[in-house]
C-alpha positions in Angstrom: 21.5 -58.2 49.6 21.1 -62.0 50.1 18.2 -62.5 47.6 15.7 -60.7 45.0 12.9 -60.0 47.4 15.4 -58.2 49.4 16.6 -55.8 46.5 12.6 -55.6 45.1 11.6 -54.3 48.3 14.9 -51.7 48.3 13.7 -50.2 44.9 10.5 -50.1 46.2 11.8 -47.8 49.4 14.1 -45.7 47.2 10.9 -45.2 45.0 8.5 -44.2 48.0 11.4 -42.0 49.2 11.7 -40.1 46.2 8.3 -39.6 45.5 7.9 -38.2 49.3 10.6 -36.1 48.7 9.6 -34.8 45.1 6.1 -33.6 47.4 7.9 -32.1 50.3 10.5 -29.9 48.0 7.8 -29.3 45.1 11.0 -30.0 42.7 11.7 -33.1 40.3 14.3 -35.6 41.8 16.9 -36.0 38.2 19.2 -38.5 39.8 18.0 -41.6 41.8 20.9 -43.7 43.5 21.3 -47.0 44.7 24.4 -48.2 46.6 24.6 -51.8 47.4 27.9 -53.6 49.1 27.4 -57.1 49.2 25.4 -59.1 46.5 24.9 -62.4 45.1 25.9 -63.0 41.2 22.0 -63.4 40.3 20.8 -60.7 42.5 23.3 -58.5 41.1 22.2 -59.1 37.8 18.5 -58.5 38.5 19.6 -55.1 40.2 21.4 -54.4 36.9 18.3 -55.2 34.8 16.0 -53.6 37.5 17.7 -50.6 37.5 18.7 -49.7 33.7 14.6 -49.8 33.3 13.9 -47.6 36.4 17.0 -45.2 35.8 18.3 -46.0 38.8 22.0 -45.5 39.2 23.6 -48.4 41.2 26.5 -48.4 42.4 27.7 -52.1 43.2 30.1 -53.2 45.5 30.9 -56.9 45.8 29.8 -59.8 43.9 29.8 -62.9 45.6 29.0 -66.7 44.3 26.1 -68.7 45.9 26.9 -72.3 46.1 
């Protein structure tokens, strides 16, 4: 993800899709999952902030310095 409006509007998504899916199945979703490859040092940290408060788990690849 190359900046915060980018991984805001994937958290939004994953949230939508869960929700669609917790109507179509009638059953609670217990594990939410994010899986991002690439990301910048400060958008890497907002996803770690973001996602602790959603329960999200995020599973991080790369971290890369923006100069």
């Amino acid at each position: 993800m190359r900046n915060i409006e980018e991984a805001i509007n994937q958290i939004e998504k994953l949230n939508s899709a869960i929700i669609a899916a917790e109507r179509f199945t009638n059953k609670k979703v217990y594990l939410k999952v994010l899986s991002v490859e690439y990301a910048s040092k400060d958008v890497a940290d907002y996803l770690i902030k973001r996602c602790k408060e959603e329960r999200i788990y995020l599973i991080l690849g790369r971290e890369y310095e923006t100069k």
